[in-house]
N, C-alpha and C positions, 0 to 999 in steps of 0.2 A: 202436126206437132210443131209449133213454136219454141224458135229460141228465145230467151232472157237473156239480152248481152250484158246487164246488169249484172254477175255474178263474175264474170270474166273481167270488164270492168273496173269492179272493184279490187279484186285482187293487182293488177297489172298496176295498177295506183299506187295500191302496199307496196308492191315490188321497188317500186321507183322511190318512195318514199324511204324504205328500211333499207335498202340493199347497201344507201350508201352510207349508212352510220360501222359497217362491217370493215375492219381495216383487212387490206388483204395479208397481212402479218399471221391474222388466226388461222388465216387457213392452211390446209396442205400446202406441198409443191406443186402434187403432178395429179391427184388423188381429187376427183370433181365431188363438191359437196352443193347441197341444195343452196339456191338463190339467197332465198331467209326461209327460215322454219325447217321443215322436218321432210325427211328423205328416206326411202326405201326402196324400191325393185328399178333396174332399170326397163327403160320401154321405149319399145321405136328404135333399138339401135341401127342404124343404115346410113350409109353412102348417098348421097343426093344434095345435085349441085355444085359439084367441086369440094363439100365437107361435109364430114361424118356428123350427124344430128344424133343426141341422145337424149332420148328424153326421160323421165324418172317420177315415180311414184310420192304425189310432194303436199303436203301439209303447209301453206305459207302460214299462215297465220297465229302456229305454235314450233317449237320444238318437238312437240309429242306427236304421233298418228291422230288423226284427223279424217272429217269427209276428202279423200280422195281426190286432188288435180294431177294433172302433167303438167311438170316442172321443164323446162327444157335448156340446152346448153349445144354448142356446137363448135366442131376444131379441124384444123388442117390437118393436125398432128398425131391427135388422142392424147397427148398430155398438157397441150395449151388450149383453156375452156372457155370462152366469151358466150356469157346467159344472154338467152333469147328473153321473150314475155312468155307468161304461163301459158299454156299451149289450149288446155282443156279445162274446164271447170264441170262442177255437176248442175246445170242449170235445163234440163227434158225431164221430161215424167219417165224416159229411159235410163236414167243416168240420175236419178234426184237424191240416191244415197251413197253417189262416189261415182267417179271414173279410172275404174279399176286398168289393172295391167293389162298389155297389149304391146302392139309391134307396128310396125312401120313397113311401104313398100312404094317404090317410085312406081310411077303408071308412065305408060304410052304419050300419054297426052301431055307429061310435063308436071302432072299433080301429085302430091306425096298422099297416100290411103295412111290413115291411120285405122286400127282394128284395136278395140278396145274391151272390156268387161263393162257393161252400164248395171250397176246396181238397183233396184228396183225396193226400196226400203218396205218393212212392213205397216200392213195396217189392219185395220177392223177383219178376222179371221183369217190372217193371211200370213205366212212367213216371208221373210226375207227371197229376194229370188234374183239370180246372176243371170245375164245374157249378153251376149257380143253384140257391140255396135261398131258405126263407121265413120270417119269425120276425112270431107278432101280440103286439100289446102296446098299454098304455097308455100309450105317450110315454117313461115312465121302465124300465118290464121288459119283457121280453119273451121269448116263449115258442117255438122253434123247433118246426116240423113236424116229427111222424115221420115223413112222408114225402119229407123231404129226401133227397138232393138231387129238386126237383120239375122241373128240366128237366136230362136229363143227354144225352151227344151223339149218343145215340139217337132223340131226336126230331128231330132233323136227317135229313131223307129222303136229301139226298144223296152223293154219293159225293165224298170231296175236304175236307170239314169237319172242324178237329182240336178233336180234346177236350183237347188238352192249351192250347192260346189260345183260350180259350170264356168270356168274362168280361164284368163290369159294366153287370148289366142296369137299365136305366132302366123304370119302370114306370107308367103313370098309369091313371087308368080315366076312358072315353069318358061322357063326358053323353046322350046320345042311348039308346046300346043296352046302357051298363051294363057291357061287356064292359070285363075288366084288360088293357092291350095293354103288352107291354113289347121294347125292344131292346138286344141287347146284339151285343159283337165278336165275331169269330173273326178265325182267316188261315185261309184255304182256301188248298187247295196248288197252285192256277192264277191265281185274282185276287187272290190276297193280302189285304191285311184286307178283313173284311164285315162288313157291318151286315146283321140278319137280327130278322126279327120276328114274335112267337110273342102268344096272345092267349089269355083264358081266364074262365069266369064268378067262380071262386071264388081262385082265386089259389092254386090247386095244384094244378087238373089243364090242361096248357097243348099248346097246339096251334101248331105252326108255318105261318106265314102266310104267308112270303114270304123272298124275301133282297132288301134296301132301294138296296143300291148299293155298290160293290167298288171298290178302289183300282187294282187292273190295273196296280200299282208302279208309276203314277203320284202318288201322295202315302204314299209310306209302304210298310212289307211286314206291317204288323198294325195294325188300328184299335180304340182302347184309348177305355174312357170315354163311347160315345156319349150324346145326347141329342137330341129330336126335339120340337120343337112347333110349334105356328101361330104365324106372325106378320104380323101382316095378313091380307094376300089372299096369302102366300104359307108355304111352310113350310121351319123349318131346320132339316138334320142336323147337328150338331156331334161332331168324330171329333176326338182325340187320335193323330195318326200317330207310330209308330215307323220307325226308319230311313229320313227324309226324303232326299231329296236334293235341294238346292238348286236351285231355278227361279220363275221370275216373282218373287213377292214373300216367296217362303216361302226361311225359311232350312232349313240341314242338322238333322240329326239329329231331335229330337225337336222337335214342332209342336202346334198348335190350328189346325182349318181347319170353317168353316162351308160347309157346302154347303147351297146357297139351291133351291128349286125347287118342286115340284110335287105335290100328292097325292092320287092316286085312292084312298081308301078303301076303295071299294068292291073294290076289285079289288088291295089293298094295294100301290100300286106309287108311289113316285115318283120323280121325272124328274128329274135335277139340271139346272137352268141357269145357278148362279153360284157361283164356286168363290173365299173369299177367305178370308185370315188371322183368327184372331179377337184373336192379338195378336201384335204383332213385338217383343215385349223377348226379356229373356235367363233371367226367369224365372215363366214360366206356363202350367199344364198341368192338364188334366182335368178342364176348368171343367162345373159343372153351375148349370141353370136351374129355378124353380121361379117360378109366377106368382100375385104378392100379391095379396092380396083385394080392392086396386082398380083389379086388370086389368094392372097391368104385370109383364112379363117380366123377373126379377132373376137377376143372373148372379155366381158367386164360383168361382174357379177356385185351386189349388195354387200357392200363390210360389216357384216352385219346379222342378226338373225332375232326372231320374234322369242328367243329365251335370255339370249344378252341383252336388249335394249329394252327389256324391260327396268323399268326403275332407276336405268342410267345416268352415274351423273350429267348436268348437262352443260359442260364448262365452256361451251361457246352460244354465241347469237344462231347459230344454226345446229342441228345435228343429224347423221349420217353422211357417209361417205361412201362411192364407188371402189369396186379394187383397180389396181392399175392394169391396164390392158394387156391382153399378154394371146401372143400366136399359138397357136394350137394345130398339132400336128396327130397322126396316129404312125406309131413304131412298137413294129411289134407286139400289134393287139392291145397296148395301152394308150391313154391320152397323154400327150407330153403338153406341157405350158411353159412358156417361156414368155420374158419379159418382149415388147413388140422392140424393135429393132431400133426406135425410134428415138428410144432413150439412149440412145453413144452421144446423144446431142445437149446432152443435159450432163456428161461427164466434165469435171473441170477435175486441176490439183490431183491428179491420178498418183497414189504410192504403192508401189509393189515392192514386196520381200518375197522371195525365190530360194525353196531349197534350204529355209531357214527349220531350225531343230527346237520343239518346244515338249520343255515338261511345268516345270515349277509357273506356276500363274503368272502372264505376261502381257507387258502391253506393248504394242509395235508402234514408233514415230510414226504420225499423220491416219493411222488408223484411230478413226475417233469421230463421233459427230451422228447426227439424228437423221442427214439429211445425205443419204449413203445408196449407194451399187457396191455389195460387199459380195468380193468371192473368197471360198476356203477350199482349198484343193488337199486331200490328205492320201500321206501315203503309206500302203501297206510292206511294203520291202522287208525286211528281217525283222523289221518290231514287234516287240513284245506286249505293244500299246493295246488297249483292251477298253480302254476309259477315254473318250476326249472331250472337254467343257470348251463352248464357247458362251461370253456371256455379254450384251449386245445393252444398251441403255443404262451402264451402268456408275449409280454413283453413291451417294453416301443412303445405304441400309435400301438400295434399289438396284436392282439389275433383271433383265429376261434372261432365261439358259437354254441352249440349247445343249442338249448332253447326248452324244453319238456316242452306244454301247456298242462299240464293232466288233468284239465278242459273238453275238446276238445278232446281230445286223438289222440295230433297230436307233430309233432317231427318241427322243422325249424332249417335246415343247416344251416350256415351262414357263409361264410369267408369274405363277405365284407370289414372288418377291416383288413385283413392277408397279406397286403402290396401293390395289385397289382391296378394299376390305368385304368387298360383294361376295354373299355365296350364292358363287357360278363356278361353273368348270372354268379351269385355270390351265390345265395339263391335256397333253395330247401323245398319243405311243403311236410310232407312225413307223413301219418299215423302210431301212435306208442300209441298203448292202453295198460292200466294197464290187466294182464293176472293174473288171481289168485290174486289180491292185489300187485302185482308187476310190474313193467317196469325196463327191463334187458340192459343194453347198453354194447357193448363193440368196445373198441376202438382200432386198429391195426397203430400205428404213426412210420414213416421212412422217416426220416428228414422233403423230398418236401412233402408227401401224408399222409392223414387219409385215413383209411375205417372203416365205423363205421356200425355195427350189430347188427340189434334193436331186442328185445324178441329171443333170441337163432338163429338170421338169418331169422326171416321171412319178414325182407328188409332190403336193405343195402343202403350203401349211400357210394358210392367214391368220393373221391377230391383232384390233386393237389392242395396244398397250398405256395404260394410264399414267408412266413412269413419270414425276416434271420432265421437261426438256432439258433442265440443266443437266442432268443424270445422262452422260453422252461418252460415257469410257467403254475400253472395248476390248478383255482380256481372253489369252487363250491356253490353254490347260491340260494336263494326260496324266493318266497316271502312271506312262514308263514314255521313253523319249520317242518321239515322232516327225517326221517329215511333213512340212505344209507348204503350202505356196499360200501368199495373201494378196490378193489386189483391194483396192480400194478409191472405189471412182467416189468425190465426192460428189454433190448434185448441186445445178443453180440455175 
């Protein structure tokens, strides 16, 4: 099977040609957004070579989804990005209707594997049909196997597994025994989505190990995007469900859900015992994890999701964007996120008020601006406080809210008011209880986006917001008087 460098190519042309009509004003700060055109899942995120490569699910040629490349970028930091050239195009009879998601792993030898989805388009009698392939390379090129696709829905023993939902394998290789162990989704036609896990010495010839854990349309009817690692004493599966249906703390439609538990290696099985959101906004999907060279577990997911971008305005030369990177720990049997440490480095013009008392709607000197590390520390001590509003983007007949009912001990998103006339979900009810006499908020603002991180990251809430950018006030509110602490790092 022959390549066509002609499609690669061409694209890497466009790159050079469009990339530079794009002022860097449009873009975020810290928040990586595609080359030119249209951006979705990340993929390949890993360490190799002295910087973190990410690569991402990329459209150059529109702002809209499209046949499928890898888009690529790479940073010292995770918040400073310099684009590579497109990474992968769909140019093999393996790969000719997209080069779907996938992941990344350095090898022995010095070559970085990519593990990808090769789409397989339809034709005369035939549906659509998903299969993993491989591509090795030095960080910048890369060279597909002629033995692509190297897992196709044949090596699935069982009866019930479709090759047409067979996608986005995550790939690492074991320290111990050497072997490449990767997972990727299906829907099988009784448990609905699966995780399923194949293993291999050389990274092309691959053996099925097991199937990992099944939705049984209890979270979903196909699991998109997994990821699997150690975390502490225990390990997470991280699944992207389609077709949720709302229950405990997970909302409808499209989700991120962490499944905590258990793992025998040896006998490749593990046990789920904790089932929880890995975010409650309105937009974050398909998040993957790579762990940094001093041991922490970093996480960046899609700002984004297949029911928001539909039909969305499209107010720049590019669209999508990554979430900001953020450490991920397990306490106390939940996922905590937190912003990656890296950001103190982007703090300037820092104002803090300490122990200051708010009722009547308020605005605090130097609290202000799009481009923000915002914390709110609230305190419970003899108040009567019941109601607290914070409202974040705000300017004439525009603001987002965030409204802590500590009553209730519950948090409501709200961008309703933040400009956009779409009917989509707008609001999000997310639990946020007083810990020790306090409720901790922190707020990460970069121009278009919040992410807001409740009690030290034990939920989050992401949300493009459409507010202008002029709209940058920042008022705070109760309805009986209350205790706060504010800091506010701005960003540059």
């Amino acid at each position: 099977m022959s390549i066509n460098p002609a499609p690669l190519r061409r694209v890497r042309e466009f790159e050079r040609e469009q990339a530079v009509l794009i002022p860097a004003h449009e873009r975020p700060l810290f928040h990586l957004t595609p080359l030119v055109g249209w951006m979705n899942d990340p993929n390949g995120f890993c360490w190799y070579n002295g910087q973190y490569h990410l690569f991402y699910q990329y459209h150059p040629f529109s702002r809209s989804w499209g046949p499928m490349h890898w888009g690529h970028a790479v940073s010292k930091d995770l918040l400073h990005w310099t684009y590579e050239p497109c990474a992968l195009a769909p140019d093999t009879a393996a790969d000719a209707g997209g080069c779907f998601s996938g992941s990344a792993v350095p090898m022995p030898d010095g070559r970085l594997m990519l593990m990808y989805t090769g789409v397989q388009p339809a034709g005369t009698f035939r549906r659509e049909t998903q299969a993993q392939c491989v591509a090795f390379g030095d960080g910048v090129n890369f060279e597909k196997s002629l033995l692509n696709p190297v897992i196709r829905h044949a090596h699935l023993p069982q009866k019930g597994y479709s090759p047409f939902d067979f996608r986005d394998p995550k790939v690492w290789q074991d320290e111990k025994d050497g072997l490449y162990y990767l997972v990727a989704g299906n829907r099988h036609e009784e448990r609905q989505g699966t995780i399923v896990l194949f293993s291999s010495r050389d990274g092309l010839d691959w053996q099925f190990r097991g199937e990992l854990d099944a939705s049984s349309s209890e979270y979903g009817r196909m699991w998109e995007c997994p990821d699997f690692f150690p975390l502490g004493e225990k390990q997470v599966l991280i699944v992207s469900p389609q077709e949720m249906h709302a229950r405990e703390e997970f909302h409808a439609g499209y989700g991120t859900v962490a499944l905590i538990g258990t793992y025998d290696k040896a006998h490749c099985r593990f046990v789920r015992e904790e089932v929880r959101p890995v975010d409650h906004g309105l937009n974050f999907y398909a998040p993957q994890t790579v762990q940094a060279p001093d041991g922490r577990r970093i996480m960046i997911g899609w700002m984004d999701n297949w029911e928001t971008c539909k039909e969305a305005p499209r107010r720049h030369a590019w669209y999508g964007q990554m979430s900001a990177p953020r450490e991920v720990t397990l306490e106390n049997g939940r996922l905590m996120q937190r912003p990656v440490r890296e950001f103190e480095t982007l703090w300037q013009d820092t104002v803090t008020h300490e122990n200051i008392t708010v009722q009547q709607e308020t605005a605090l000197p130097g609290v202000s601006g799009r481009l923000l590390d915002l914390s709110v520390t609230l305190y419970a001590d003899s108040s009567s406080c019941r109601r607290f509003i914070l409202r974040v983007a705000r300017g004439e007949g525009h603001y987002v809210q965030i409204l802590c009912e500590l009553a209730r001990g519950e948090l409501v998103f709200d961008r309703s008011r933040g400009g956009s006339h779409r009917d989509i979900a707008h609001t999000r009810h997310v639990t946020a209880e007083m810990r020790d006499g306090r409720l901790s908020l922190r707020l990460l603002m970069d121009k278009e986006s919040v992410e807001l991180f409740i009690n030290g990251g034990e939920r989050v809430v992401t949300s493009l917001i459409p507010t202008p950018l002029e709209s940058d006030g920042i008022t705070f509110a109760a309805d009986a008087p209350i205790r706060v602490d504010v800091t506010a790092h701005h960003l540059g």
